[in-house]
TORKOL-4160 file (C-alpha; in steps of 0.2 Angstrom, whole numbers, padded with zeros to 4 digits, m for minus):
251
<pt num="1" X="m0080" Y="0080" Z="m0027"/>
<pt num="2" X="m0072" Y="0069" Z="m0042"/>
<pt num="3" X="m0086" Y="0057" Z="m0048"/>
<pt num="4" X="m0081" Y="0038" Z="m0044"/>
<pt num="5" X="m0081" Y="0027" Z="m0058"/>
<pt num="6" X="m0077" Y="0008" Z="m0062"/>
<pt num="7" X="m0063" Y="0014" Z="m0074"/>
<pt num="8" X="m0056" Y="0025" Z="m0063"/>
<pt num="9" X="m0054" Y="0013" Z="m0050"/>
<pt num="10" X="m0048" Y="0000" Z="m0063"/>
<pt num="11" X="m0033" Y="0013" Z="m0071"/>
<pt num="12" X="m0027" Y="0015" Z="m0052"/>
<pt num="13" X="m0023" Y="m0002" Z="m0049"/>
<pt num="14" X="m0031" Y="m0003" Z="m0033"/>
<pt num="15" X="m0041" Y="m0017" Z="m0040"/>
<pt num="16" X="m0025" Y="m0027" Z="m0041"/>
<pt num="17" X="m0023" Y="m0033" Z="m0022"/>
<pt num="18" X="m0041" Y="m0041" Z="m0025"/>
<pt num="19" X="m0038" Y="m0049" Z="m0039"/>
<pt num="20" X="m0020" Y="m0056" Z="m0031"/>
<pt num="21" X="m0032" Y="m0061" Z="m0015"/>
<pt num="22" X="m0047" Y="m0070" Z="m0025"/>
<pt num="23" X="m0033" Y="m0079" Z="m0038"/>
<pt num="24" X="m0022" Y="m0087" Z="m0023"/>
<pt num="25" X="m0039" Y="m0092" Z="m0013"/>
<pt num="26" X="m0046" Y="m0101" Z="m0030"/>
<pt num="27" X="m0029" Y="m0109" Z="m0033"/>
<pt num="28" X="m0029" Y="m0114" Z="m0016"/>
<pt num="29" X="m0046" Y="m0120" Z="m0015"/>
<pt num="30" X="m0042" Y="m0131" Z="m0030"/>
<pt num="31" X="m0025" Y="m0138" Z="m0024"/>
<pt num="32" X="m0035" Y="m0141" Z="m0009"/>
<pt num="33" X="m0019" Y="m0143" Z="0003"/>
<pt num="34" X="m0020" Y="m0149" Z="0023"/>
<pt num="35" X="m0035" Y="m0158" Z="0019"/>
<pt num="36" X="m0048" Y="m0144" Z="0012"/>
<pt num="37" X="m0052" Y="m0151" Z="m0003"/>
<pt num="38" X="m0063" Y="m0164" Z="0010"/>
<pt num="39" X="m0074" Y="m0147" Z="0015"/>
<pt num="40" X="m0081" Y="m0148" Z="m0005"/>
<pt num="41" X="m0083" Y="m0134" Z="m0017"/>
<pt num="42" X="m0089" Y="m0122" Z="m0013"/>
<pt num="43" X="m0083" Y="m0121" Z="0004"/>
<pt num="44" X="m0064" Y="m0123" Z="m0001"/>
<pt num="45" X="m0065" Y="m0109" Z="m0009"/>
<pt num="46" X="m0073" Y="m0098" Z="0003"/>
<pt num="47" X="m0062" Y="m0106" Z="0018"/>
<pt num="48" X="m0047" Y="m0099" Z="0008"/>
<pt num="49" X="m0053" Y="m0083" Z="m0002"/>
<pt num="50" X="m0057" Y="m0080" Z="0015"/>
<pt num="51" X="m0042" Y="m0082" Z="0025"/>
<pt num="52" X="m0031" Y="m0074" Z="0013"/>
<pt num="53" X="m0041" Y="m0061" Z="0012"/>
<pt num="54" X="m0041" Y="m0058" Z="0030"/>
<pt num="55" X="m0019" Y="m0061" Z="0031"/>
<pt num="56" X="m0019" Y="m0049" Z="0017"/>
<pt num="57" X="m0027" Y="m0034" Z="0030"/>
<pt num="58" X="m0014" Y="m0038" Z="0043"/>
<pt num="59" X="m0001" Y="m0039" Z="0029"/>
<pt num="60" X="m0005" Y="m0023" Z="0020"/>
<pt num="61" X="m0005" Y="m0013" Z="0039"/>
<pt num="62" X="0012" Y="m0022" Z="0043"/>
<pt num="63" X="0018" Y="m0014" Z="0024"/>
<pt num="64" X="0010" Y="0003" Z="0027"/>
<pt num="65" X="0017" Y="0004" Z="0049"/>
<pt num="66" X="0033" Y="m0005" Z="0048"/>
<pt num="67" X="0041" Y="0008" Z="0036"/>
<pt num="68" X="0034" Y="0023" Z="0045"/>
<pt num="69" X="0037" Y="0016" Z="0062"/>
<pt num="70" X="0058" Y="0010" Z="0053"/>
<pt num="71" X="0061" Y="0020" Z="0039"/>
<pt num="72" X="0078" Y="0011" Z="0034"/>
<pt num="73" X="0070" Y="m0005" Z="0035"/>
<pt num="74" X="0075" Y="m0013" Z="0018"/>
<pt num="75" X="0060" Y="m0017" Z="0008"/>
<pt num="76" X="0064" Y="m0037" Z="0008"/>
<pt num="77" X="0065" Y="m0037" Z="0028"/>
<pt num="78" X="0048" Y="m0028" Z="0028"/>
<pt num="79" X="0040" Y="m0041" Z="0019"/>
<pt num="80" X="0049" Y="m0055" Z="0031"/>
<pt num="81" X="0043" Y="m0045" Z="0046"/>
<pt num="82" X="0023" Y="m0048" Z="0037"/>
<pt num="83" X="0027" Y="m0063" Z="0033"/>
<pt num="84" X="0028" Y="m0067" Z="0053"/>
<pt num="85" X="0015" Y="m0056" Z="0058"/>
<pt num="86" X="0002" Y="m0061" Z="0047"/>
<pt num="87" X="0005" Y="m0079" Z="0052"/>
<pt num="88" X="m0002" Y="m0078" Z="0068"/>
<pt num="89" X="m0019" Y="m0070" Z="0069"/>
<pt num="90" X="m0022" Y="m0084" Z="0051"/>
<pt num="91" X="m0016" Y="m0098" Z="0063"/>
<pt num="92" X="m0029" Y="m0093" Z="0076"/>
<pt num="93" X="m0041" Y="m0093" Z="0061"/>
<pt num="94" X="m0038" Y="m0108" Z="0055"/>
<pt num="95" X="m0037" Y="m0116" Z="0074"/>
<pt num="96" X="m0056" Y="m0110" Z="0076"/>
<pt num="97" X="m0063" Y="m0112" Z="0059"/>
<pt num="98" X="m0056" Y="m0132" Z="0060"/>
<pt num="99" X="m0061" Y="m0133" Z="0080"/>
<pt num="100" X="m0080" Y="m0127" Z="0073"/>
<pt num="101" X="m0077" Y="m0140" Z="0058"/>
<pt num="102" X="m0070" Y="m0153" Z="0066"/>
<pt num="103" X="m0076" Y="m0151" Z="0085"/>
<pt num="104" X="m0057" Y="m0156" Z="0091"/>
<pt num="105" X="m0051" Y="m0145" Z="0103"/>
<pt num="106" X="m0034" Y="m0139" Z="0098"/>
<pt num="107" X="m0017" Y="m0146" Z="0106"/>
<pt num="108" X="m0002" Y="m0137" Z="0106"/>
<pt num="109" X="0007" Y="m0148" Z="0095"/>
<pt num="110" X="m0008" Y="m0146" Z="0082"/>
<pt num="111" X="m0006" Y="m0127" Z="0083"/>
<pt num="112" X="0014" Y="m0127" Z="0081"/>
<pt num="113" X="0008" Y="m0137" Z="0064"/>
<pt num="114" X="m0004" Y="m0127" Z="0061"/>
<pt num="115" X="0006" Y="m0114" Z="0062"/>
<pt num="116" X="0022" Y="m0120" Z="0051"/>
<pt num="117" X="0011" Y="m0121" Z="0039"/>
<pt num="118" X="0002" Y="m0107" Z="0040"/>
<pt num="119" X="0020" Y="m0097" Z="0038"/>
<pt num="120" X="0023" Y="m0109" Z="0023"/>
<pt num="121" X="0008" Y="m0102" Z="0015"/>
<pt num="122" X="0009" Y="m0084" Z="0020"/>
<pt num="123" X="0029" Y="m0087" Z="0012"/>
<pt num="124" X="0020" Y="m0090" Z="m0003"/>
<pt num="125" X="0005" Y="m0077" Z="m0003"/>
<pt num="126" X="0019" Y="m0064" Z="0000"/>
<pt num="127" X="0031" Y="m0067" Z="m0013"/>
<pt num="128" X="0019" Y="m0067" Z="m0024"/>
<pt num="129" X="0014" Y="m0049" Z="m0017"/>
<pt num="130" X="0031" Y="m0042" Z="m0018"/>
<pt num="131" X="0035" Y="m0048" Z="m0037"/>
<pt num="132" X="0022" Y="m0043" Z="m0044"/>
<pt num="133" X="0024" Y="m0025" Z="m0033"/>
<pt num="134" X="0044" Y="m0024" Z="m0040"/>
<pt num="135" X="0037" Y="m0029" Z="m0056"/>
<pt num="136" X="0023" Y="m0017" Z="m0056"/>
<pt num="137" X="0036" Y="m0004" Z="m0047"/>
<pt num="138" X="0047" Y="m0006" Z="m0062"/>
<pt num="139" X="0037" Y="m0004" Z="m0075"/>
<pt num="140" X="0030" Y="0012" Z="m0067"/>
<pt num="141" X="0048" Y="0018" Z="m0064"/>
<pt num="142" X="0055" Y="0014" Z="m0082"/>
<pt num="143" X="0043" Y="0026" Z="m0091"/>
<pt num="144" X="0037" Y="0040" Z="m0077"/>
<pt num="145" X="0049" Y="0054" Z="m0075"/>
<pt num="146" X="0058" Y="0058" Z="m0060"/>
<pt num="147" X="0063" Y="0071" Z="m0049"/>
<pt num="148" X="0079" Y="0080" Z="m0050"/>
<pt num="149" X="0095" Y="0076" Z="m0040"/>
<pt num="150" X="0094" Y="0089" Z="m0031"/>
<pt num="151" X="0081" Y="0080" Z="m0020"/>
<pt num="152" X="0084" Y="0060" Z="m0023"/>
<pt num="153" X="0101" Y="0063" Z="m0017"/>
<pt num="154" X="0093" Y="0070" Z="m0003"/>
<pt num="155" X="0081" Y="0055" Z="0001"/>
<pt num="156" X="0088" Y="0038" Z="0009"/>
<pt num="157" X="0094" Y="0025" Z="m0005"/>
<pt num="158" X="0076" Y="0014" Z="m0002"/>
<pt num="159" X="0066" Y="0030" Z="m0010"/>
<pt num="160" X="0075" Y="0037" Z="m0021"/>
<pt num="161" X="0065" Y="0024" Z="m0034"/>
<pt num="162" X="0049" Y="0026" Z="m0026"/>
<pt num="163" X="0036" Y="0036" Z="m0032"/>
<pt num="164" X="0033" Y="0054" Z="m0024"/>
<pt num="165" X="0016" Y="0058" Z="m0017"/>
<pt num="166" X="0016" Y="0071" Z="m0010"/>
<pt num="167" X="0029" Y="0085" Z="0001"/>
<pt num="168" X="0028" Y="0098" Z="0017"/>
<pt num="169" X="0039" Y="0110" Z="0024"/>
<pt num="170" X="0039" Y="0107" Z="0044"/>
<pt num="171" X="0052" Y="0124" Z="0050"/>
<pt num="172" X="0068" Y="0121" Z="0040"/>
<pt num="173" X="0064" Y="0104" Z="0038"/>
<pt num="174" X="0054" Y="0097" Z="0023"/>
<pt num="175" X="0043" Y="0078" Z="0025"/>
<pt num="176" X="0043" Y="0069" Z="0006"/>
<pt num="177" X="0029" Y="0055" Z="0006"/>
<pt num="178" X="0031" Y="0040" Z="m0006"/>
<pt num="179" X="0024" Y="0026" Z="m0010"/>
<pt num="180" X="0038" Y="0015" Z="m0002"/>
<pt num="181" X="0037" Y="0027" Z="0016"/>
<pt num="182" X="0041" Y="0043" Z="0018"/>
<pt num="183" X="0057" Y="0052" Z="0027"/>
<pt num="184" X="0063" Y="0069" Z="0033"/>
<pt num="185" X="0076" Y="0080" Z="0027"/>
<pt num="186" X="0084" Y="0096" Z="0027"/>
<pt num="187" X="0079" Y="0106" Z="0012"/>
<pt num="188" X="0067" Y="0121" Z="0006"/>
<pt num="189" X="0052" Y="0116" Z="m0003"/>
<pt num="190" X="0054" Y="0129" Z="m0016"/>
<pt num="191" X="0071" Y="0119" Z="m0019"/>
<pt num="192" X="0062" Y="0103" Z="m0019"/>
<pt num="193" X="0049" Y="0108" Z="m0031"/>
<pt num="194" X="0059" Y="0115" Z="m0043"/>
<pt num="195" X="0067" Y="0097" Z="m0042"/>
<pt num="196" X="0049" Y="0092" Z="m0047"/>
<pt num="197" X="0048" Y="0101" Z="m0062"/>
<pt num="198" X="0046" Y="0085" Z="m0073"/>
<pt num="199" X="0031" Y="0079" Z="m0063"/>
<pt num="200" X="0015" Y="0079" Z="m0064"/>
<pt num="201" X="0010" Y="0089" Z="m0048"/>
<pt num="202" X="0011" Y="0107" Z="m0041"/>
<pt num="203" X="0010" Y="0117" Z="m0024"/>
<pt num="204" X="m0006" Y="0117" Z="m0016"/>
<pt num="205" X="m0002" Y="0127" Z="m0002"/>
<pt num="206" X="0012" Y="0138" Z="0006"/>
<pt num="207" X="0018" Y="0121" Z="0016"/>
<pt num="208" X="0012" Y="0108" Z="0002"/>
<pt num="209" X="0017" Y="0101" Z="m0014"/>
<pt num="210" X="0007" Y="0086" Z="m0021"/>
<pt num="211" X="0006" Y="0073" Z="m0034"/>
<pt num="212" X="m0009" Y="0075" Z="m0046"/>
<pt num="213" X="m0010" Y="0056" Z="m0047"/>
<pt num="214" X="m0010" Y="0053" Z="m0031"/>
<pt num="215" X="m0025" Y="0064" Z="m0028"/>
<pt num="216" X="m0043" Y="0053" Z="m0024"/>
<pt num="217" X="m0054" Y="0065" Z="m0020"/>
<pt num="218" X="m0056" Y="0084" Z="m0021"/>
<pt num="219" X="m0065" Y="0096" Z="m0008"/>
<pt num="220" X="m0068" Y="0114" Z="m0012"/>
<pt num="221" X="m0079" Y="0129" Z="m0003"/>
<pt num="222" X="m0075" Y="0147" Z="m0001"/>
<pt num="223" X="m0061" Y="0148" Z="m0011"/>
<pt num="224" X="m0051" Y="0134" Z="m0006"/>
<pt num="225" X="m0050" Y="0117" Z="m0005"/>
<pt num="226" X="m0043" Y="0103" Z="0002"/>
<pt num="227" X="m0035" Y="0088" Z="m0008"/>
<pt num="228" X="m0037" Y="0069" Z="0000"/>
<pt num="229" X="m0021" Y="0058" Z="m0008"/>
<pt num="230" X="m0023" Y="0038" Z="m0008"/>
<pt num="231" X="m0014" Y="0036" Z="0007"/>
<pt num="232" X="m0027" Y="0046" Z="0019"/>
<pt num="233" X="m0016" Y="0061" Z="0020"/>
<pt num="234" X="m0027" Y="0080" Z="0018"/>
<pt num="235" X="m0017" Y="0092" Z="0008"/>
<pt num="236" X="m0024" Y="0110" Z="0009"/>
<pt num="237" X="m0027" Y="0122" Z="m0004"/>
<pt num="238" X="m0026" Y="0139" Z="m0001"/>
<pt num="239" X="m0034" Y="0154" Z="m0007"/>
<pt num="240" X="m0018" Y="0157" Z="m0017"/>
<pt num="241" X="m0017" Y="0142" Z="m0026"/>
<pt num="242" X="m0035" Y="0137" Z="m0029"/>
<pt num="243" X="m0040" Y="0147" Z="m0044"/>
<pt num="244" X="m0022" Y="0139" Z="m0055"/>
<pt num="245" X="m0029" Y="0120" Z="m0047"/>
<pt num="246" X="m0045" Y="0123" Z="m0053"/>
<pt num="247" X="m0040" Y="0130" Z="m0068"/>
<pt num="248" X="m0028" Y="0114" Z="m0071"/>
<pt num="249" X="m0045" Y="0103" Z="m0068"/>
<pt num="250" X="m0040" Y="0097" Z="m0049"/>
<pt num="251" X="m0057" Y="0103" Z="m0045"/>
C-alpha cells in the first residue's frame, strides 16, 4: 500500500475543493449577506463554511452522475443542472437553521425567497467552481501530452481534452475513463494503447490499461495486484504484468 503523506495529497490537488469551500464560506461570513452578519463571528462563519460545504457534496455527486448518467451533456449545462440541484437541499438548510435561530415557522413565501437566493449564491459558488476547474484543466492540458488520433478521434468532442484515467475492453467494445466522464467506443485496446504511447500509464491487465497518476493506492499478494484509481474504480494486475508494475515502482 503507497504510504499517505501531506505532500502527496497537496501535489494531487484534491486539497483544492477545500480550500475553494473554506474561502467562499469566510468571504461570505464577512460580507455577511441576508442578515448573518447579525449571528456574530464566529457563527457566520460556521453558518456559511458550513453550508457550502454541505452544496458542495450534492454539487460534486451531480458533476460525477450527471455525465455518467448523459454522457453528451455539454460541460456548462452540467453545471447549470448543479447549480438547481444543489439549491434545494441548501434551501431546506437554511429554512431549519433560521427556524431553530429564529423560532419563525417558515411561510411559503419565505421559502420561495429563500430559495431565489439560495440559487443566487449557489450561481456564485459554481462559477467560481467551474473557472477555476477550465483554468486548472488548461493549465494541465497545455503541458501534459496527449494521446494519439487514433483514439481522440474516436471519443465524443467533450473528451477529447479531458484527461484519460484509465481504459477496458468489454468484447469488441473498449470503455475510456476521464476526468470529464467516460464513454464507449468501438476500438481494440492494443490500438488504443499504442495511441497512449506518450503517456504516462501502461496495461495492467489483459482487459486494462491505466493511468499512473491516477493511481491512489496499490494492493498486491500472490503475484498480482490490484490498482484503486481516484475515481473508486479497481483495476487488476495480473500475473503477467505485475513483475514490469513493480519493477516500474507502481508497487
Amino acid at each position: 500500500m503507497k504510504e499517505w503523506s501531506l505532500s502527496r495529497v497537496l501535489a494531487s490537488g484534491r486539497w483544492r475543493p477545500v480550500l475553494i469551500v473554506l474561502g467562499i464560506g469566510t468571504f461570505l461570513a464577512i460580507l455577511g449577506p441576508f442578515g448573518s452578519s447579525g449571528l456574530g463571528w464566529p457563527w457566520a462563519w460556521f453558518y456559511w463554511t458550513g453550508l457550502i460545504g454541505f452544496g458542495a457534496l450534492f454539487g460534486f455527486g451531480t458533476g460525477y452522475w450527471l455525465p455518467r448518467l448523459a454522457p453528451n451533456l455539454p460541460v456548462w449545462l452540467t453545471y447549470g443542472v448543479a447549480i438547481l440541484v444543489v439549491s434545494a437541499p441548501v434551501t431546506v438548510a437554511v429554512l431549519a437553521m433560521n427556524t431553530g435561530f429564529y423560532a419563525n415557522a417558515p411561510s411559503l413565501t419565505m421559502i420561495a425567497i429563500n430559495y431565489g437566493s439560495v440559487v443566487v449564491i449557489s450561481a456564485f459558488v459554481t462559477t467560481v467552481a467551474y473557472v477555476v476547474d477550465r483554468l486548472n484543466h488548461s493549465a494541465a492540458a497545455a503541458v501534459a501530452p496527449q494521446a494519439g488520433g487514433a483514439l481522440l478521434d474516436k471519443l465524443p468532442p467533450r473528451l477529447r481534452r479531458a484527461t484519460l484515467t484509465s481504459m477496458t475492453a468489454e468484447d469488441h467494445y473498449l470503455r475510456v475513463r476521464t476526468d470529464a466522464g467516460e464513454a464507449l467506443i468501438l476500438m481494440r485496446l492494443s490500438d488504443a494503447v499504442a495511441a497512449c504511447e506518450a503517456l504516462d500509464g501502461a496495461r495492467t491487465h489483459r482487459s486494462w490499461w491505466v493511468a499512473r497518476h491516477t493511481v491512489v493506492d496499490a494492493q498486491k499478494g500472490d503475484g498480482r495486484g490490484l490498482l484503486v484509481l481516484a475515481d473508486g474504480t479497481e483495476a487488476p494486475v495480473s500475473r503477467t504484468y505485475y513483475p514490469a508494475l513493480r519493477e516500474a515502482g507502481w508497487f
